[in-house]
N, C-alpha and C positions, 0 to 999 in steps of 0.2 A: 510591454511586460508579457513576462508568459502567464499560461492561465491557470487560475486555481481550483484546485477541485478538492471539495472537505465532504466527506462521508462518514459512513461506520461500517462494519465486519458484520456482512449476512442483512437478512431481513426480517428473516423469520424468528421469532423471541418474541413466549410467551407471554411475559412481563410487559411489553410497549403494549398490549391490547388492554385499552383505556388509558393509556400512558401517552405513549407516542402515536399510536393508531384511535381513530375516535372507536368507542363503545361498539358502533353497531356496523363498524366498516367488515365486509367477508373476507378470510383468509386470503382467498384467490387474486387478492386486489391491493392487497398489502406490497408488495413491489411497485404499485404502480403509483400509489399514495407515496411510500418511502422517495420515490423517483424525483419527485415535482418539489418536495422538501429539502432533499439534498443535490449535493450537485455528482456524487458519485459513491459508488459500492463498491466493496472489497468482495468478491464471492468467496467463500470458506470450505462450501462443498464441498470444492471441486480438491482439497487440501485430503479429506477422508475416503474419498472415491471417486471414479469415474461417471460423470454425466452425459447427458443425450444427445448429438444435433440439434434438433429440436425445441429439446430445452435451452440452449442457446438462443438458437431462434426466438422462440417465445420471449425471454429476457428481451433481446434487440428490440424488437416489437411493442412490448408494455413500455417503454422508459423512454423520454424526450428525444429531440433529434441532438443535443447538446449532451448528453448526458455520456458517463463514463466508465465502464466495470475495468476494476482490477482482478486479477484473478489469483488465486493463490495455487502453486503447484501441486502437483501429489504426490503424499510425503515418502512414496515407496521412492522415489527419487533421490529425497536429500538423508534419511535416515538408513542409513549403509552405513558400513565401515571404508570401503571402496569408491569413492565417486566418479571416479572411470569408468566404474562399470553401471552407470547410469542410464547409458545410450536408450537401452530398448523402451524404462519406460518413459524417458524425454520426447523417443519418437510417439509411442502409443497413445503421451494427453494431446499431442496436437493433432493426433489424429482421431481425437475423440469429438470433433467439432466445436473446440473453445475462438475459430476464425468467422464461426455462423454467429458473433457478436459482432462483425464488422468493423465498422468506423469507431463503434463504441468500445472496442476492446486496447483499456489501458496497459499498463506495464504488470507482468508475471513477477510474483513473488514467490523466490524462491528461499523456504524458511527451513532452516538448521535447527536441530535438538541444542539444548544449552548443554549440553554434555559433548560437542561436535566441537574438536579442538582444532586448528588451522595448521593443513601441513600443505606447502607452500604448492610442490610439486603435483599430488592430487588434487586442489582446488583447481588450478590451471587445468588439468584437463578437464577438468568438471565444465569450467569457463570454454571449453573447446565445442563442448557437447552441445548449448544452449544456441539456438538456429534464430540466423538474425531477422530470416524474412517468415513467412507461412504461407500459403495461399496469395502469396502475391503484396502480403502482408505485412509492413516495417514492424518487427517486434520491440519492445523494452525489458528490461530484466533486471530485478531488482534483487540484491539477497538480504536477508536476515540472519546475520549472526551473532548467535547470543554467549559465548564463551568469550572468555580476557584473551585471549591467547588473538585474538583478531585485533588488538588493538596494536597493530603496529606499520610503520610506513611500508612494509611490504606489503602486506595486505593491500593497505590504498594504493599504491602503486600497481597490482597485477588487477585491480578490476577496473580502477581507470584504464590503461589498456586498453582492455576489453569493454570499455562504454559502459560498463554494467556498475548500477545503482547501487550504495548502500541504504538500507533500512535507515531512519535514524530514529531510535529509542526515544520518546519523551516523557520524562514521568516515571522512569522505569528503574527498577533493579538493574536491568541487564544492561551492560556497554554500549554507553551512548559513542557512536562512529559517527561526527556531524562532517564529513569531509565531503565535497562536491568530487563525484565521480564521474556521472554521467551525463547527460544533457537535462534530464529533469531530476527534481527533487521528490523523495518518498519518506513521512515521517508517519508512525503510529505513536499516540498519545496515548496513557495509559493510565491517568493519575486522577480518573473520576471518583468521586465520593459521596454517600448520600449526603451529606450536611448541607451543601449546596442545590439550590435551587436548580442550576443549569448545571451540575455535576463538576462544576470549575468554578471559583471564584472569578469575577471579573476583569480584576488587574490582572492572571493568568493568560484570561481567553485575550485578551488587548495585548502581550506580551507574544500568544502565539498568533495571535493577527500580523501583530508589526515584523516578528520572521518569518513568515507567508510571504507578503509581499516584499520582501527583504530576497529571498530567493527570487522570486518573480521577475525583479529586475534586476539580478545579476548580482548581487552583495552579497557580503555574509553575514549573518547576523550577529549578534555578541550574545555571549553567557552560552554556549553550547561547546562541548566536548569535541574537536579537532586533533587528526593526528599529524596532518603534514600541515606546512603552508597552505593557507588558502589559494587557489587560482585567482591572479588579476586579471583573468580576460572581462570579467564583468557582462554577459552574456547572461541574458534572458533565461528560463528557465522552468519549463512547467512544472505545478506542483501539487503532487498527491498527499493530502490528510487524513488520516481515517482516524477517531476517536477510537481507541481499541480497549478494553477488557475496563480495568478499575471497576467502580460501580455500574456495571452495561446498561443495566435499567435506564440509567440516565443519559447512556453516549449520544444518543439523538440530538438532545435537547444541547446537550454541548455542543455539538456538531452545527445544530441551526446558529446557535447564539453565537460561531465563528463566522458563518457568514453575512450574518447580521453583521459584527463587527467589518469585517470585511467592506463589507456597503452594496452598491447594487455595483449589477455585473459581473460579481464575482463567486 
C-alpha cells in the first residue's frame, strides 16, 4: 500500500491552546507537539507570503524523521487573469528555500480563486511552468480548483498528462474532482462542526478511513464525485489528508481520530 499521511492546515491557531495544545505547552513548541500527533502539515504561510531558508530548516529539524509538509503555493501565482505569465513568481518560491525541507517536503498545492474559470489553452501552459525536480528534488503538484467549469473530462485529461494531482473537495460546497490523476492522492475535508466531539461524527471519519486506504491500495472508492472513468491499473498510491476549514477548532481532533481509525502505522 502506499502511505497515508492525515494532518491539518498551519499550526499556529489560537484556539487549539488548551484545546489541541496542552495549557502550558510555549508557542515555540507548538509544531513540534503538532508533529508527533499527526502524521503531516499543510504549510499556509507560505500561500500569503514568502518565507525564510531557515525557516524551512528549522521546520525540517523540529518534526519526526517520517513526518511530511505539504506546501501551499503563493497565490501571486495562481490569482492572475493570465497564467502564462506565472513563470517569474513560480521561479522566485522555489527559490525561496521551500527544498531546505528535504525528504520531508510533500506535494505543492496549487489553489485557484473560486472565481478562476478553466480555459483550457492557459491552464496548459500554467501546467508547463510547474518544475518537476528542484535541487535535485522529485517535485509533486497538486491544484485546487474550485469553479464548475473544471468539471469536465478535459480538464482530467490535460493534468493526467502532466502527472499533476487534483485537490478533491470533501465536505464542501466547491466541486468535488475525485478523479485519479497523478501517482498519489490529495484530499481536503471540510465539513467539521462543533456538535461533534471529534468534529466528525464517527460513521463519517470510518467512511473517510475506508477511502484512505481504498486509494492506498489502488481502488476507488465509492460515493465520490468522478468525471472520467476510473483507471484499472490498480496501483498503489500515497495519500495526503488534511482536515481543512469547517469548525478549525476541532480539525485536530478529527485529524487524530482518522488515524486512530486508520490503526497503527498509518
Amino acid at each position: 500500500m502506499g502511505a497515508i499521511r492525515i494532518g491539518v492546515g498551519g499550526w499556529t491557531y489560537e484556539p487549539w491552546r488548551g484545546l489541541f495544545y496542552p495549557s502550558d505547552l510555549v508557542q515555540k513548541r507548538e509544531l513540534e507537539y503538532a508533529s508527533r500527533q499527526l502524521t503531516s502539515i499543510e504549510i499556509n504561510g507560505t500561500y500569503y507570503g514568502s518565507q525564510k531558508p531557515s525557516s524551512f530548516a528549522k521546520w525540517h529539524d523540529e518534526t519526526p524523521d517520517d513526518f511530511v509538509f505539504s506546501v501551499k503555493a503563493p497565490r501571486y501565482a495562481m490569482n492572475r487573469k493570465v497564467l502564462a505569465e506565472a513563470g517569474t513568481s513560480i521561479k522566485r518560491f522555489f527559490a525561496s528555500g521551500v527544498t531546505e525541507l528535504k525528504n520531508k517536503l510533500g506535494p505543492i498545492n496549487w489553489q485557484f480563486l473560486p472565481t478562476k474559470k478553466f480555459e483550457p489553452g492557459d491552464f496548459e501552459s500554467f501546467l508547463k511552468l510547474l518544475p518537476r525536480d528542484a535541487d535535485g528534488r522529485a517535485l509533486r503538484h497538486v491544484v485546487e480548483v474550485r469553479h464548475e467549469s473544471f468539471r469536465t473530462p478535459d480538464f482530467v485529461a490535460l493534468i493526467r498528462e502532466y502527472s499533476v494531482g487534483v485537490v478533491i473537495a470533501g465536505d464542501s460546497a466547491y466541486p468535488q474532482i475525485a478523479d485519479v490523476t497523478a501517482p498519489f492522492i490529495y484530499a481536503r475535508l471540510m465539513g467539521t462542526t462543533p456538535t461533534e466531539e471529534s468534529g466528525y461524527p464517527n460513521t463519517l471519519l470510518k467512511v473517510w478511513s475506508e477511502r484512505a486506504r481504498a486509494w492506498a491500495s489502488g481502488a476507488c472508492p465509492e460515493g465520490l464525485h468522478r468525471i472520467s472513468a476510473p483507471l484499472p491499473d490498480g496501483t498503489p498510491r500515497d495519500v495526503y489528508l488534511y482536515v481543512i476549514s469547517g469548525h478549525k477548532a476541532l480539525n485536530p481532533a478529527a485529524a487524530m481520530s482518522l488515524i486512530r481509525c486508520l490503526g497503527p502505522g498509518k
